[in-house]
N, C-alpha and C positions, 0 to 999 in steps of 0.2 A: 665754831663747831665743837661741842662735846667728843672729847675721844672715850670711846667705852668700849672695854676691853672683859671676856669674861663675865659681863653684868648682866640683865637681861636687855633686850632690847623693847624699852619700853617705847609705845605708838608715839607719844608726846615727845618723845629724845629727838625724831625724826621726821621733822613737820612738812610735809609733799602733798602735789596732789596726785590724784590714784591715775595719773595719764599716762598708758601705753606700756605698763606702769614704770612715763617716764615722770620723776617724781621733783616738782620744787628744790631747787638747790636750798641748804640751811643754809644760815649766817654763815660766811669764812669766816674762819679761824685763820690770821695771818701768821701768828707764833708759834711755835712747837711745844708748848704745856700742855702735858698733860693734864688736863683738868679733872675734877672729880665727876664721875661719869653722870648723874643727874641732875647739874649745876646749869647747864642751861634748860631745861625742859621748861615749858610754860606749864601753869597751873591747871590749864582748862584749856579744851577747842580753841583755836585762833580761826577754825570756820572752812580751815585748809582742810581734803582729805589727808590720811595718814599713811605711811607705805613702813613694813615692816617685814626685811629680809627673812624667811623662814616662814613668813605664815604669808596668806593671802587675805588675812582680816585688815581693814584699814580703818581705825576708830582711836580717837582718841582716849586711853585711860584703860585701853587693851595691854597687856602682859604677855610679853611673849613669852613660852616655857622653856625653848631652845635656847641655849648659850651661845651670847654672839659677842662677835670682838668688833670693833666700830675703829678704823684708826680714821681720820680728819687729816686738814688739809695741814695741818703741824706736824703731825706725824710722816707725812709726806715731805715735806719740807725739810724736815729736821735729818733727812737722808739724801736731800740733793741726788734724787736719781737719777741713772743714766737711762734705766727705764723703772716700770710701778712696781715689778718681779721683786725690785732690790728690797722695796717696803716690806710687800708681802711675804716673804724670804726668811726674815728677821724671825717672823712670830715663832714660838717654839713648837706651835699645833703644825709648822708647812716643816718639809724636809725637801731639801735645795736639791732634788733629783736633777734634773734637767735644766739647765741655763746657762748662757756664754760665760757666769763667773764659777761655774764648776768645772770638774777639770774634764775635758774632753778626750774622753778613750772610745769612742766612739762614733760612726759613721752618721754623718747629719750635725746637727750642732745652729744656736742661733736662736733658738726659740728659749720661751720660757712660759710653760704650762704651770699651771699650778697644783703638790702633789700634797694634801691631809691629809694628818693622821702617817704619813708614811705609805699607804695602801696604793699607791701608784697613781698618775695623774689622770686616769682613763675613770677613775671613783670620787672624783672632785668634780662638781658642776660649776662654770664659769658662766658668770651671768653681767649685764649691760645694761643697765636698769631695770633689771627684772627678767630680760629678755635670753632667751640664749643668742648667742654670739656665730657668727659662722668657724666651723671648724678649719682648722690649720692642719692639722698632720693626719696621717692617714688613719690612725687611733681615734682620733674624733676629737680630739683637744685641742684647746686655746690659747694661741700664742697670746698671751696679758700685754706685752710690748708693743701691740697693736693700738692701743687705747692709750689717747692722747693724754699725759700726766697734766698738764694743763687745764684741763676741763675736768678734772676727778674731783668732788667733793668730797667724797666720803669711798672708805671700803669698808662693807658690812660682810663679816667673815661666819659661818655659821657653821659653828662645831661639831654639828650632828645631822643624824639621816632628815631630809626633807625632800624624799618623793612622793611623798602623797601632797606636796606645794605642790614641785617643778617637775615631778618625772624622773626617767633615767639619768642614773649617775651620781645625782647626790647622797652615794653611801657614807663617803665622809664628812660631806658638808657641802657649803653651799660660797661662792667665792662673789659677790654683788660687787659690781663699780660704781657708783652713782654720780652721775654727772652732774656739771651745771645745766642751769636750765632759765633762768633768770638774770644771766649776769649782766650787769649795766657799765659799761668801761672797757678800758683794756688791762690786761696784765701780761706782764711781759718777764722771764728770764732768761736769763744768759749764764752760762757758766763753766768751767773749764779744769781737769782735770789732772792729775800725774802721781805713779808710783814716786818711793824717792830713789828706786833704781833705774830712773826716766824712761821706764815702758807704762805700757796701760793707759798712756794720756787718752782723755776724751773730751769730747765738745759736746754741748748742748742746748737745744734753743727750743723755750715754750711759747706758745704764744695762745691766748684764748681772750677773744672780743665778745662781745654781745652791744644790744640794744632793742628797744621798743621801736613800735611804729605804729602808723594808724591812730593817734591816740592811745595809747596803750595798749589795742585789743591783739595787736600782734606782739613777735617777738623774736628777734635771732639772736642765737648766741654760735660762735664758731670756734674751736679749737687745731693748731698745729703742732707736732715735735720733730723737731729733727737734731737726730744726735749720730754720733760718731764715737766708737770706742776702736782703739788700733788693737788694745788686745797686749798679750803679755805670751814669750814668745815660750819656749819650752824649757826645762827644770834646770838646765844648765845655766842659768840666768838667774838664779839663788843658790846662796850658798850650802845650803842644805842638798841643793841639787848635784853639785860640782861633787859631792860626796860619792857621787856614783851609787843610790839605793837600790837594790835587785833582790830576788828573791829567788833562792837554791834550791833544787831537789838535791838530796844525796844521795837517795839511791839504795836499794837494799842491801849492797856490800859496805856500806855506810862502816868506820869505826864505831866499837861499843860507846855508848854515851849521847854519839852525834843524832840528834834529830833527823825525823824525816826531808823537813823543809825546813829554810832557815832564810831569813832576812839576814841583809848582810851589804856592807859597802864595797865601793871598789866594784861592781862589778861591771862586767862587759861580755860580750861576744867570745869563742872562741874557737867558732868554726868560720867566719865570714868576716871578711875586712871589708871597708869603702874601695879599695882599687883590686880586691881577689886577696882571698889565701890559699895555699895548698896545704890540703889539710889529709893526706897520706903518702906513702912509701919514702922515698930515701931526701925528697927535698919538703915535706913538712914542715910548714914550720916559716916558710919561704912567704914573704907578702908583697905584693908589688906594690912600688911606691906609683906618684903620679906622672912619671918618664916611662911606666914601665919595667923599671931595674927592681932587681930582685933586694930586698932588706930581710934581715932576722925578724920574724915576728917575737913581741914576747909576750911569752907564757906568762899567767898567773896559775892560782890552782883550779886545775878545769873538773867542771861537772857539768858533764853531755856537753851541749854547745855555748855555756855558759862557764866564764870563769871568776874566780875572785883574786883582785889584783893584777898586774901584768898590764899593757899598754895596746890598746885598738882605736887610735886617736878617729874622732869623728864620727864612730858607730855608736850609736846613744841607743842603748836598749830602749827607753822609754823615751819615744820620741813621738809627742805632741804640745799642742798648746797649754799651757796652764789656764788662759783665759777667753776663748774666743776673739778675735775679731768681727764688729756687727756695724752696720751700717743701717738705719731705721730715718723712715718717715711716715709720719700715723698724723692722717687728719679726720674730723669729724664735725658733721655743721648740722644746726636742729633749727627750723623754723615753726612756730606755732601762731594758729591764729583764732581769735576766738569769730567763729559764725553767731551765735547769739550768746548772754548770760548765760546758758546753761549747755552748749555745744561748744566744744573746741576741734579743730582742724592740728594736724600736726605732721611733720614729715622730717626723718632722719637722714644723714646719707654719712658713710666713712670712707678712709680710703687706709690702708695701710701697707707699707713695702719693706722689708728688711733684707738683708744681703749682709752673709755671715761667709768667709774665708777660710779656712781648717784645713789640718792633714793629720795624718795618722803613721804608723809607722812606717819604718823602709820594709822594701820587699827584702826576704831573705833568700834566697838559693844555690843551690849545690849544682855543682856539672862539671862531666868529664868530656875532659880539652883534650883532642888527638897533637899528638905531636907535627901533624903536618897543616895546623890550623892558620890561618894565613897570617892573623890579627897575633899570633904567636910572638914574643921577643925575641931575638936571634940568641940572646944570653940564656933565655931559657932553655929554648928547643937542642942549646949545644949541653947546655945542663942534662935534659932527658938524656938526647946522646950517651953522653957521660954514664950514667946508669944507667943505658938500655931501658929506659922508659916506654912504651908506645902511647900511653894516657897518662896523665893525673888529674886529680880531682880539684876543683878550685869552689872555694864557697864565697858568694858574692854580696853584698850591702849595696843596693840599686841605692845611691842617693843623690842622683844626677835628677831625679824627677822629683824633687822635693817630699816623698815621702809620702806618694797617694794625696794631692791637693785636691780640696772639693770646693766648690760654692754654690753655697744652696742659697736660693731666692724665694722667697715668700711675697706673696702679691695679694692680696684680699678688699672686698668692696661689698658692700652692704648696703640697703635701703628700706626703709621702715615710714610705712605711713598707715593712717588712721584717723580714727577720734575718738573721743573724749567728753565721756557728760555726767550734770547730776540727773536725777529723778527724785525732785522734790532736794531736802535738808538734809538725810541719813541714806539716802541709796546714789550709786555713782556707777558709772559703768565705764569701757573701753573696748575697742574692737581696732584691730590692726592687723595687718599684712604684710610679712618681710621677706625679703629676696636678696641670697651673698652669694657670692661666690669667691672661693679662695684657688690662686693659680700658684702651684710648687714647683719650683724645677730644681732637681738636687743632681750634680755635676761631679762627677768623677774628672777632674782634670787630664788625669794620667795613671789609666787603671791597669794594671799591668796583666796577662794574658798569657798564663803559662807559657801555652802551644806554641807561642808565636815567641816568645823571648830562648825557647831551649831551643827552638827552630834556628833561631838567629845565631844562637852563639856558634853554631856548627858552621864556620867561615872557614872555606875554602877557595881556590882559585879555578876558572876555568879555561878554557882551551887557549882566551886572547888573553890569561894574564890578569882579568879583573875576579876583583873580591864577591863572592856569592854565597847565599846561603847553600851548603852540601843537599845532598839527597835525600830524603826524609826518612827512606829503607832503612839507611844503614847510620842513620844520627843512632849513636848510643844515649841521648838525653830524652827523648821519646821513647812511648810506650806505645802498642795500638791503640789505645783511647787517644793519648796527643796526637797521634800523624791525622788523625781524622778531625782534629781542630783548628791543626792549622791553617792561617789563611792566608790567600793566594799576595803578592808582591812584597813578599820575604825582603827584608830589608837586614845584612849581615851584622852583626853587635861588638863592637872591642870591649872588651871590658878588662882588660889589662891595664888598669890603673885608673883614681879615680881624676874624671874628665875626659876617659876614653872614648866613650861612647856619642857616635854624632845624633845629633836632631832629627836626622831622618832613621836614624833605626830607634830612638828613645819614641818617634811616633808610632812606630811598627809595631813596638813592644808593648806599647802604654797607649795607645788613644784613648780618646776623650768618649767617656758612656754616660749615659744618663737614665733619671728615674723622674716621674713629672705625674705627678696627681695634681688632678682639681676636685675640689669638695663644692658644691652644690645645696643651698639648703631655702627651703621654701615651706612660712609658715604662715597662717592663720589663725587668729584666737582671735577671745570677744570673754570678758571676765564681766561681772554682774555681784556686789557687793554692798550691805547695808545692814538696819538693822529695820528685824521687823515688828519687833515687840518687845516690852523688858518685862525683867522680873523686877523683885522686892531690892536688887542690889544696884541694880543699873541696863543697861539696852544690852539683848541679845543680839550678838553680830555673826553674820554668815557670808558667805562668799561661794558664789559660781561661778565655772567658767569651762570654756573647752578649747582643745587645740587640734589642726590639723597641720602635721609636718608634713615634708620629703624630704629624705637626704641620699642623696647622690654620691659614689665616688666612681672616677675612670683614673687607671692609672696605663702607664705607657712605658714601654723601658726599649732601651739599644738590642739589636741584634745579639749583640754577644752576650749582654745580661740573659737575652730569654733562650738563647741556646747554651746557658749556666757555662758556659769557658771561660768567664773572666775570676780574676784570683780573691776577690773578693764582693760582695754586693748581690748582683745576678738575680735584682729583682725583677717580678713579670709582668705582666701585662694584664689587666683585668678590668671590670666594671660592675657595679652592682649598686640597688637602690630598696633604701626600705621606705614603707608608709606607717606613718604611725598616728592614731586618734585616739584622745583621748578626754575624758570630761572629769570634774572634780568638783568635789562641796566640801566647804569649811564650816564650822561652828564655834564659837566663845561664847559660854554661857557666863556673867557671873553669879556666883550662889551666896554672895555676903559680902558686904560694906560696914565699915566702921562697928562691926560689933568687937564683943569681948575677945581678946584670942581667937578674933578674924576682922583685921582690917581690909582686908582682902582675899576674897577665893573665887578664883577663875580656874575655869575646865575650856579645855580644847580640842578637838579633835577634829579630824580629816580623812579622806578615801579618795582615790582615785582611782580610775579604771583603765587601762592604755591597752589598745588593741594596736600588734605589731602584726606586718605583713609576712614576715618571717616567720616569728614564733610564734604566735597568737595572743590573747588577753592576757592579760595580770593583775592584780589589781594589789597597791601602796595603800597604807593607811598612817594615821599617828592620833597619839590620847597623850593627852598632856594635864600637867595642872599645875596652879602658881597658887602661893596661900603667905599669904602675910599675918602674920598674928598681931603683929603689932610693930610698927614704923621701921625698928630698927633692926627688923628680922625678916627676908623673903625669902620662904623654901620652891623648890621648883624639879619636876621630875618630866619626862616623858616614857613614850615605850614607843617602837616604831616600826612597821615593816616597809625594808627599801630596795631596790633593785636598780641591778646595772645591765642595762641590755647591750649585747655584741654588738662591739662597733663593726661597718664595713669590713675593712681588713680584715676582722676576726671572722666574716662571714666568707667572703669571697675573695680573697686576697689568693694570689697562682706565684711561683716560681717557677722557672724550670727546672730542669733535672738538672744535676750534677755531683761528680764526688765530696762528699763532705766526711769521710770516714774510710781511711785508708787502708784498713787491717780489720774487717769486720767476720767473726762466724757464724756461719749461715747455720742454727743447730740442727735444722733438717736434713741434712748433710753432709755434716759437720767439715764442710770446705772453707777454705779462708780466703777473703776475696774484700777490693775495694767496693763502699757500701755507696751506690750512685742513691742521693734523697730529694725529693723537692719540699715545698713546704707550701699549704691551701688552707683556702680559709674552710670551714665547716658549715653550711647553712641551715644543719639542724641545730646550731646553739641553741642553748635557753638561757633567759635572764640567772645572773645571779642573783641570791634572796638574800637580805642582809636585816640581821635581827639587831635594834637598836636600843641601847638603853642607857640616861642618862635622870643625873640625883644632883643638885646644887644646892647650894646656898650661900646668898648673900646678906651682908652683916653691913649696917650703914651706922655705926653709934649716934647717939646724938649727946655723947658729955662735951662738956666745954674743952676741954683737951683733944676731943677726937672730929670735931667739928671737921669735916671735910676728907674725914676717911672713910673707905670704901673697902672691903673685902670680901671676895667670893670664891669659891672652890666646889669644883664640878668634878661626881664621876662620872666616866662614860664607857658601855661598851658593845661594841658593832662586832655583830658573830658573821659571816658571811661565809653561806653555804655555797655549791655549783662554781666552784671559783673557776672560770676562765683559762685552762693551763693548757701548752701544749705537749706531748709527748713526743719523742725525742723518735729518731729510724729506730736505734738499737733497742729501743723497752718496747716499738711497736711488735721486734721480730720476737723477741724476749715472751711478748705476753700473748700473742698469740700462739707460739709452740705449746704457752702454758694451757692453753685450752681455753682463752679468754678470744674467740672466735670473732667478736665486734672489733679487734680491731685486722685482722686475717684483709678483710678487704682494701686495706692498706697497701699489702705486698703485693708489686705484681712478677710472679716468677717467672721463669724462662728455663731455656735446655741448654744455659753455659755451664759450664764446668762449677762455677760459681753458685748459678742457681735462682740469684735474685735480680731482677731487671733493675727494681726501682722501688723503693719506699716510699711514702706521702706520709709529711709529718702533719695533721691535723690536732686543732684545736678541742676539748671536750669539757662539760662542765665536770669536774673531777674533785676540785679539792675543796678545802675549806681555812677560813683566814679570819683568827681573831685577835683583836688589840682590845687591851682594857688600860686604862689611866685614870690620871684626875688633873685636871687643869687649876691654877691658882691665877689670881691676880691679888693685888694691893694698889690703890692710888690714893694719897695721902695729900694734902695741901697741909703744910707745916706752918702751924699759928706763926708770923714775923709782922712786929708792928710796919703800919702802911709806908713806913722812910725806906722799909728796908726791902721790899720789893717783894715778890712773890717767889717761894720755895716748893715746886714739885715732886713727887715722888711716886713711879708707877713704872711697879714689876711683875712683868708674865712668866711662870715657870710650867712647863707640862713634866711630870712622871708618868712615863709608860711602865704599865704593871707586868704586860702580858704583849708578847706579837707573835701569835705563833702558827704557823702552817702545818694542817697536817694532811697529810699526801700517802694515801695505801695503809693506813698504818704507820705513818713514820709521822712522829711526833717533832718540828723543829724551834725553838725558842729562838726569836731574834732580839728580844727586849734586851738592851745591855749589850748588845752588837751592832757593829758599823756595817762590814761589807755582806754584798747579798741581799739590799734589802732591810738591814736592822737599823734599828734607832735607839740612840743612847738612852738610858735608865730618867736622866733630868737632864731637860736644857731649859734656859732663862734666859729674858734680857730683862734690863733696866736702866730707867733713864730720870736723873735727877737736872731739873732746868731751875734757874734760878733766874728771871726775870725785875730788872728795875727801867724802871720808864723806858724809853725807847732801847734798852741793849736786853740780851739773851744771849744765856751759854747753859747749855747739856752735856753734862758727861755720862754718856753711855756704855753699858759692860752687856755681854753675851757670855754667855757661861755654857758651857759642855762636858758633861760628867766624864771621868772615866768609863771607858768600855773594850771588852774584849772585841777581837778583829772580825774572826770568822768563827762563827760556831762550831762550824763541822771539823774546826783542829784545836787543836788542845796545848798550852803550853805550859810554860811551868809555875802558872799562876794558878791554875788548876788542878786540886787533891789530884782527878784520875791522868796528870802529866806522866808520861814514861818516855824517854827517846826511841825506845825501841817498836814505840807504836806505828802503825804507817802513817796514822795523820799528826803526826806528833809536828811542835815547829818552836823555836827558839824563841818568840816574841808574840805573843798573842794577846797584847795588852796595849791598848796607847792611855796616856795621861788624860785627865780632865784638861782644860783650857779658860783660857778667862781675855775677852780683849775689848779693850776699852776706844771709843770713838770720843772726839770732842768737837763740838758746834760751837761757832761763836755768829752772832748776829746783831746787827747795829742797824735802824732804820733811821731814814735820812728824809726829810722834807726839802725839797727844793722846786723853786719854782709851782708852785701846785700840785708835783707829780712827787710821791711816798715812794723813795728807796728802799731798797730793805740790801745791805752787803751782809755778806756769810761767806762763812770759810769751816770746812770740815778736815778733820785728820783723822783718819779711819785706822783702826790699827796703831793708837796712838803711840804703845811701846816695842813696836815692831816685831813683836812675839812671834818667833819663827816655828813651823807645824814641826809634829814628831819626823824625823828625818825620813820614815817608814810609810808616813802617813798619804802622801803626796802617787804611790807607787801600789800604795795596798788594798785604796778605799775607792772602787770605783764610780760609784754615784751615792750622793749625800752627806760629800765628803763636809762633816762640821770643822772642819781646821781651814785657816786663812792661809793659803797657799802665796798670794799674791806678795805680803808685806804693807809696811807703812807707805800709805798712799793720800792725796789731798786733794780738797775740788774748794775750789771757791766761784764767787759768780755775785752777781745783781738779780735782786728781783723789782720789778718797780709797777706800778699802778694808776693810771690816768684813765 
């Protein structure tokens, strides 16, 4: 298999038939060379229809206009996945939002969608041979770790809008898996993993059979993986970590000079210990160890609850996984059969299961302990004594419950059946109908419950002598909003040193909640493609077809989630479904053949029409054109218009009420009062509209020196208007006092002192989000006489020109920033393999530019830097990076059955992230957090 990256995807690169459109597996590719992207194409028709990601024409010697990146089963190989995420990950067009190898500050975890361009993975369309795939998450996206790496042929990545192909979502592109479909034999890996600070090990097993029957007119092929990653555990587990990174406010009485915020080592806690601190009057300062007994705490230099320096052993500000732990098993089995010569019969079915492990930080809280508390130390309460105490204050580090543990479960299953036929030599059709269903359950282990834990801590004795929870009146740790949530068989809490607390009040405090969606998706189509006439240059090719969807979601959550009392999550309960129909026509004219300064000029265009049940019609289009002047020159442009329609969740998605803003003013008023918000979905969205435009060109020399190089360079730029945002309680109270009355039905008031009952944060099409760049590729095969083996060379770079959001008038540039959203200025990879008869080895580098942190502050790399600004911050720069991988591979014959052993070192010089970076960058963090890590493993073939 050709790997083609950047180049066009030409119909002949990808020789399939138009079925379902599940498509002819190409020849494998067992090695990971890069080859020169139209080194295997055949000359002319081999007679097969043709399937090309991005367009729906299937003709051989068609041109696609869209730039697409093609990686093969070497490409795949040459990364020993643990799942396909890691392949597709690498490209510099994907940003690593979302997946168990990014760092997880986040509730949920385990999946990996796939997010282009940076625009978020809800504007990336994942496809399955063509088809959409059932969705995974409540967003409407697809977990990729689902799809057996086994059975992958090919991934055709498509850099640009294609919803006038496939419909909703392909703002940024288009993400194709193409399976086998043909395979004769078995193949089989094994392989096995480990950081060299012996976490992260993994295990994993592919397997994928096929064979004919009937005579040939049948066919199965069948696919399994099952792998195992334990995961890499939190930051304290590298050295970088042990550094203690945190991040300061100072605060406006700040010294002249000192910045607002400042990154900074050493830091820790300084209001809350793991066994209690007392953090006011005469014993401050006082920490109980795990007896009980009172120890000196010590100080570093404190800012608010934060200090820098000083000792809080076991209270780890940033306390999460650096690497998920996952547990996957993904199968899929395709049976085909052919009814006559020109009919085929065909039926899909998958299964996939993942189970991902995670926690998030410790609970933090504050409470005042009466001196006559029962769980009290006798050394203490004579302490109080001592100073006429009747309370102090104690600030707590809950790390008895691991720190909020989750396990989310993913379940998903799919069936696809249909047929397949020509109509005559140049027309081919397909009709099929799919049915998944994906079952979620996301698990709060031990979610902790204000009401119920400040309840607890008020231990006192009653009349026989036994320990109970006190009175709820007179708990000084509730407020009247808590006495009204707490729930009935109060179980009393020690928490006078860490290990105090028993199993039965750690239940009381923390049960187990949950959240569990199913997504539901049921489609039908039937596509009609051929040619019906030519002109003076070659056959006009055109393609019809249409779709009928449903997509279903019901979600479900725990009592306390939907009565918003629990301390974090407190998702609701809802259901909703849309209908979507939609019909579409393609065309490929070409208008010249082998003339002067036109060896080729193809035009393309498309339209479709999608009537949603929610928001009603829309209609996609794209005009493209490809023009070759002559062999060693293809120019290539399009123009597009594309849309993303509201996922469920964005439609109907309900929380309950609860406080999420503890000091808010009402300006109606002007009283200050806790701001109770829920958050819903909106069902008057509208699609967002996304204007697409892209300019290439590909350069293929043909001097004897360049024989076998390839270079192309694309710009691209997607404007998208109506963007998807939600507004926040405080800008809903904000913009309606302004007199922006649409969103007034938000609020709903009352006659408390306060004023406002309840805010609903809703979704609205509001803003607007555009990225411009230029993508590169180079793959080069380096003249070496035939003794001396085969020399590769092929590197993907993307520059982002422009990412910029603008919101009300507010203008914000993320190109050249990390957190929030931004994506560095250039990233690349590159991979040099050098091949002699049976062995192979790639050394592979990923490069990432320098870039500033966070836009919205300023440091002192920055003309407008001042310390005395408010957003000002001491570090607002991390370094470029550069890390090299190496492949080695040795194929082995024995007995009949072709070996292939491999061993990878990822990370090969252990190049440790910015110390900042790990702490700063919460999704798409480009630094290797993990370290130098290895997999080796067999792949073998019978």
């Amino acid at each position: 298999m050709t790997l083609i990256s950047g180049a066009p995807a030409r119909a002949q690169d990808v020789p399939a038939p138009a079925a379902e459109p599940d498509q002819q597996a190409p020849t494998r590719d067992e090695t990971p060379v890069p080859t020169p992207a139209d080194e295997a194409a055949p000359a002319e028709n081999t007679g097969q229809d043709i399937v090309v990601t991005g367009s729906r024409l299937q003709a051989a010697g068609f041109t696609a206009p869209t730039p697409t990146t093609v990686l093969g089963t070497g490409a795949i190989a040459l990364r020993a996945p643990v799942s396909v995420s890691e392949v597709v990950n690498r490209l510099p067009a994907v940003r690593n939002s979302v997946s168990p190898n990014a760092n997880q500050r986040q509730f949920g975890g385990g999946t990996s969608p796939v997010d282009l361009r940076g625009l978020g993975p809800v504007r990336t369309l994942t496809l399955v041979d063509g088809n959409r795939f059932t969705p995974t998450l409540e967003d409407g996206t697809v977990d990729t770790s689902l799809i057996p790496v086994g059975l992958i042929e090919r991934i055709d990545v498509v850099t640009g809008g294609a919803s006038a192909a496939y419909g909703s979502d392909a703002v940024a592109g288009v993400v194709n898996f193409v399976l086998a479909k043909k395979l004769q034999g078995v193949r089989l890996s094994l392989q096995a993993g480990v950081s060299e600070r012996g976490d992260g090990s993994s295990q994993v097993l592919n397997l994928a059979a096929g064979t004919s029957f009937a005579g040939g007119r049948g066919h199965i092929v069948a696919g399994l993986d099952a792998t195992n990653n334990d995961g890499v555990g939190i930051i304290l587990g590298r050295e970088w970590g042990r550094l203690y990174p945190g991040q300061i406010t100072y605060g406006a009485t700040r010294p002249a000079g000192t910045p607002a915020l400042g990154f900074a080592t050493g830091v820790n806690y300084s209001t809350q210990s793991v066994g209690g601190l007392i953090t006011a009057g005469p014993l401050r300062g006082q920490a109980f160890a795990p007896d009980g007994s009172l120890y000196p705490f010590q100080y570093g230099t404190v800012y608010s609850n934060l200090m820098v320096g000083g000792s809080n052993p076991g209270s780890e500000v940033f306390h999460w996984p650096i690497q998920t732990p996952v547990e996957r098993i993904a199968g899929m089995a395709r049976v085909e059969y052919e009814l006559t010569d020109a009919i085929t019969a065909f039926a899909v079915g998958s299964y996939g299961w993942t189970r991902a492990d995670t926690f998030t930080g410790f609970n933090q809280s504050s409470f005042v302990i009466s001196r006559d508390n029962a769980f009290l130390p006798a050394a203490t309460r004579a302490a109080m004594v001592a100073n006429n105490l009747q309370t102090i204050t104690v600030g707590r580090l809950l790390t008895e419950n691991g720190g909020v543990p989750q396990r989310n479960t993913f379940e998903t299953w799919r069936a696809i059946g249909g047929f397949t036929g020509t109509l005559g030599p140049k027309w081919s059709w397909d009709a099929s109908i799919q049915y998944g269903e994906s079952t979620n359950e996301f698990r709060f282990l031990s979610q902790i419950i204000p009401a119920n834990y400040r309840a607890a801590v008020n231990a006192v004795r009653d009349a026989s002598g036994n320990i109970v929870c006190g009175p709820l009146a007179t708990n000084p740790n509730l407020t009247p909003a808590l006495r009204s949530q707490v729930q009935p068989g109060c179980v009393p809490i020690n928490i006078f040193g860490q290990g105090a607390p028993s199993a039965a009040a750690l239940a009381y405090i923390g049960p187990e909640t949950y959240h569990d969606w199913t997504n539901t998706r049921l489609v039908v189509a039937g596509n009609l493609r051929g040619s019906p006439f030519a002109t003076w240059a070659g056959d006009v090719q055109i393609a019809i077809g249409g779709e009928a969807r449903r997509d279903e979601l019901t979600a479900t959550s725990d009592p306390y989630s939907l009565a918003a009392i629990a301390a974090s999550g407190n998702y609701g309960a809802y259901s909703g479904r849309v209908n979507v129909t939609e019909f579409y026509g393609e065309v490929g004219v070409p208008l010249a053949r082998d003339w002067t300064f036109a060896k080729s000029l193809e035009v393309n265009g498309a339209v479709r029409r999608t009537d949603y049940s929610t928001s009603g019609a829309v209609t996609t289009w794209k005009a493209g054109v490809t023009w070759e002047p002559f062999d060693a020159v293809r120019l290539r442009g399009t123009l597009s218009r594309d849309i993303r329609a509201p996922n469920l969740a964005e439609l109907f998605a309900y929380s309950g009420a609860g406080v999420s803003v503890n000091s808010t003013v009402n300006p109606f008023n002007n009283q200050t009062g806790a701001l109770s918000t829920s958050t819903n979905g909106n069902p008057n969205l509208q699609p967002e509209v996304a204007r697409t435009r892209s300019a290439g060109i590909v350069l293929q020399p043909d001097w004897n020196w360049a024989q076998g190089l390839k270079l192309s360079a694309d710009y691209f730029d997607i404007d998208v208007r109506g963007l998807i945002t939600q507004v926040a309680a405080t800008q809903v109270i904000a913009r309606c006092f302004a007199g922006e009355t649409v969103y007034c039905p938000q609020i709903q008031f009352d006659n408390s002192a306060f004023g406002i009952a309840n805010v609903q944060q809703l979704s609205f099409n509001l803003n607007r989000l555009r990225t411009r760049g230029l993508d590169f590729e180079v793959a080069y095969r380096v003249p070496l006489p035939e003794s001396a083996g085969r020399l590769d060379l092929r590197v993907l770079a993307t520059h982002i020109l422009r990412l910029t959001t603008y919101d009300r008038g507010t203008v914000i540039e993320r190109a050249g920033s990390l957190a929030n959203g931004g994506l560095p200025r250039w990233v690349g990879t590159a991979d040099l393999t050098w091949a002699l008869d049976a062995f192979t080895t790639t050394l592979s580098g990923r490069y990432t530019a320098s870039a500033i942190n966070d836009v919205t502050r300023i440091g002192p790399d920055d003309p407008a830097y001042s310390p005395a600004l408010p957003n000002s911050i001491n570090i607002n720069k991390f370094p470029s990076a550069v890390y090299l991988d190496l492949n080695i591979q040795q194929r082995v014959a024995l007995g009949g059955t072709e070996f292939t052993f491999f061993g990878l070192v990822e990370n090969l010089l252990d190049k440790e992230p910015p110390v900042f970076a790990g702490i700063g960058i919460l999704t798409g963090n480009p630094y290797d957090l993990v370290g130098r890590r290895f997999k080796f493993g067999a792949r073998m073939q019978f």
